[in-house]
C-alpha positions in Angstrom: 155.9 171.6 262.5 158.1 168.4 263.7 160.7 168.1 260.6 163.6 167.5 263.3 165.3 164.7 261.2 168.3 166.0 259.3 168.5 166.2 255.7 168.9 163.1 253.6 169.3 162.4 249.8 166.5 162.6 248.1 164.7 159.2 246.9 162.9 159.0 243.7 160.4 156.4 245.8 159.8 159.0 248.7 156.8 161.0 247.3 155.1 164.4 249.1 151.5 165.2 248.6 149.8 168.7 249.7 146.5 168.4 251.8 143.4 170.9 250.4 142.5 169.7 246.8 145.2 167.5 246.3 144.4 164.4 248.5 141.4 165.6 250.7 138.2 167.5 249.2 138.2 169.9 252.4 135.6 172.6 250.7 132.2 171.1 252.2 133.9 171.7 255.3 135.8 174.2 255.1 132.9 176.2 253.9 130.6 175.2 256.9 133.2 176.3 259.6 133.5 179.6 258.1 129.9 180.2 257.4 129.2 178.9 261.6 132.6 181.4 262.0 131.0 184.4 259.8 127.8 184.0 262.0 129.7 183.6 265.4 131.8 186.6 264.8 129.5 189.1 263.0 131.8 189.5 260.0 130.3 188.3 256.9 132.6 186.0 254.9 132.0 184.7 251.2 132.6 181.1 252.3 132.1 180.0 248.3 134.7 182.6 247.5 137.5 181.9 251.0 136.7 177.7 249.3 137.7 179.0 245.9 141.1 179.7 246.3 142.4 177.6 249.0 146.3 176.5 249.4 148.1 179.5 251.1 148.1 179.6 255.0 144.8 180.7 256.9 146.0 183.7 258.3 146.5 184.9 254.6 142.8 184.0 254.4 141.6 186.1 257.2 143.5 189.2 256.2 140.8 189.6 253.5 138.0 189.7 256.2 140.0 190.8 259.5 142.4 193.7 260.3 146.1 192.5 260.4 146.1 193.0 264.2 143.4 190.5 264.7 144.4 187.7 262.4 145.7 185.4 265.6 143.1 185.9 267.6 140.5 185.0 265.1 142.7 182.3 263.5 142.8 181.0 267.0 139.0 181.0 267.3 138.2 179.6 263.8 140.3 176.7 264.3 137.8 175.3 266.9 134.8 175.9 264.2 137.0 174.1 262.0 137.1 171.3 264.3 133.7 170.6 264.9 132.5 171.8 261.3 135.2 170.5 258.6 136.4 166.8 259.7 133.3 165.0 259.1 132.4 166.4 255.7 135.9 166.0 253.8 136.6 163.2 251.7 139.3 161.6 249.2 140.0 163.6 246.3 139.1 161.1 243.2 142.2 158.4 242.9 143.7 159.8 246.2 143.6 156.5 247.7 145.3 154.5 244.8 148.0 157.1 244.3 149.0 156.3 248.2 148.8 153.2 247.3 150.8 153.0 244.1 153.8 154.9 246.0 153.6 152.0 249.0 153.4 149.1 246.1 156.5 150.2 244.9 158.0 149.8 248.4 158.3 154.0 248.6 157.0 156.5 250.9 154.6 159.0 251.3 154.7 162.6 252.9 152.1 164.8 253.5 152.8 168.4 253.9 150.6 170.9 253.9 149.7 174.9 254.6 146.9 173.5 257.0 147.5 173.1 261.0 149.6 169.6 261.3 147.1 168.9 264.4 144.2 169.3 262.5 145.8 167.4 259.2 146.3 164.2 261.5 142.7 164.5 262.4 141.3 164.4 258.9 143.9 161.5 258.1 142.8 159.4 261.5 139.1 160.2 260.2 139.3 158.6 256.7 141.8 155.6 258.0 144.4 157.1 255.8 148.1 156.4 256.9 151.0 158.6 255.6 154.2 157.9 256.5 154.7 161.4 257.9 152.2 164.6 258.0 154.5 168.4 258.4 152.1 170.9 258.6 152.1 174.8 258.8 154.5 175.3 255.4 153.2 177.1 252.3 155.2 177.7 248.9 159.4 177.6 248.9 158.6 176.9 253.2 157.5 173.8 252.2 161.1 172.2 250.8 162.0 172.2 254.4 160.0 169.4 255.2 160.6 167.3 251.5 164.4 168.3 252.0 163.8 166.5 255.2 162.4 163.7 254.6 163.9 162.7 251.5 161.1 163.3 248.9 162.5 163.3 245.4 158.8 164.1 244.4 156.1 166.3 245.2 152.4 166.6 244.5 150.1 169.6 244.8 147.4 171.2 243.0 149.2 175.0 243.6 151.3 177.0 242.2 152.9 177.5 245.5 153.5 173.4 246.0 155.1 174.0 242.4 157.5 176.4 243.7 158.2 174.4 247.0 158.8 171.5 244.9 161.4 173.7 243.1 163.2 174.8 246.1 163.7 171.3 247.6 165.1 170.0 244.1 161.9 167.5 244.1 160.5 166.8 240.7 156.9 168.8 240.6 153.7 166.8 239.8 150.6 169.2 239.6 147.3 168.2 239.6 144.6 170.8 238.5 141.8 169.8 240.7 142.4 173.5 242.8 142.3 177.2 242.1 145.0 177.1 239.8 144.4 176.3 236.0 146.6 173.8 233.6 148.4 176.6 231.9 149.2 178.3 235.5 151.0 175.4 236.7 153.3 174.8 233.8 154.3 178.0 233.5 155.4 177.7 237.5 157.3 175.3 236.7 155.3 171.9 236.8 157.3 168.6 235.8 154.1 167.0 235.0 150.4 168.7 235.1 148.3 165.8 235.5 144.4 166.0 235.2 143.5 164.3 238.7 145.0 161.8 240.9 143.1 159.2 239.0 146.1 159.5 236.7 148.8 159.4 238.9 148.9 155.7 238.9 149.9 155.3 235.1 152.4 158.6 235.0 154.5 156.9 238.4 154.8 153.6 236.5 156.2 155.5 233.7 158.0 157.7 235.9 159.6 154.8 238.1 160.5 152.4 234.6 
């Protein structure tokens, strides 16, 4: 986590985006590492349920499947399955690509901070070309206003209730997108500004938004 700047003010044109199923589809891959981890390690894992409710950190993950005392170790080891397994297969979630550039039309910025490793974040951004401005990982829920706080972002835009919540804590306004494990209804009751439908739509709700 390298969110060493101090705080500034926050900019309405400074926008944050989480990772899993808010701008990367990572559940093709994310579902082959743990299937090569399940087989690897003798444990069986649901892989279609650990891909159904992604967003909180990975160790939160493997305390389903692992005792507490082993959750390093094995996050340790999974991380290299994820590696070989999950870059290749994860693409743009539907109108990811616009809503980056909508934010850099406007002459703004745009943060990614995510639950997910920051070292393996970069990688899946370096794989698809995609340049944020900044990528913070290792921050879930209210942990992740450090980073917006930091860097200025007077939005946020996640597909969890938790990015709801860190969006909250940093004072950002909170743009949900359902396109994860949490439903419409979910999200507003959080505390979502705005529950859009997909990134397909952010385009249209940040011209409205900005004017």
């Amino acid at each position: 986590m390298t969110t060493t700047r101090a705080q500034r003010p926050l900019s309405p044109l400074t926008v944050g985006f989480d990772l899993d199923l808010t701008l990367l589809d990572t559940r093709p891959g994310i579902r082959a590492a743990f299937e090569a981890f399940s087989a690897a390690t003798g444990v069986p894992i649901d892989a279609d349920l650990v891909v159904s409710r992604l967003g909180p950190p990975l160790e939160q993950e493997l305390a389903h499947w692992f005792p507490q005392e082993r959750v390093p170790e094995m996050a340790a080891l999974y991380r290299e399955f994820y590696g070989v397994h999950a870059i290749e297969p994860t693409v743009p979630m539907p109108g990811a690509m616009d809503a980056i550039q909508a934010v850099r039309e406007a002459g703004g910025r745009t943060i990614v901070v995510t639950a997910k490793n920051e070292p393996q974040a970069k990688r899946h951004f370096a794989h698809l070309g995609i340049e944020p401005d900044a990528v913070v990982g290792g921050l879930f829920a209210e942990g992740k206003a450090e980073a917006l706080r930091a860097h200025g972002a007077g939005v946020y835009v996640g597909d969890h209730v938790g990015d709801v919540r860190g969006a909250a804590t940093a004072g950002a306004f909170s743009v949900a997108v359902a396109t994860g494990p949490c439903a419409p209804e979910e999200l507003k009751a959080a505390g979502a500004d705005v529950v859009l439908a997909d990134l397909t739509d952010f385009r249209t709700w940040w011209e409205g938004y900005r004017g």
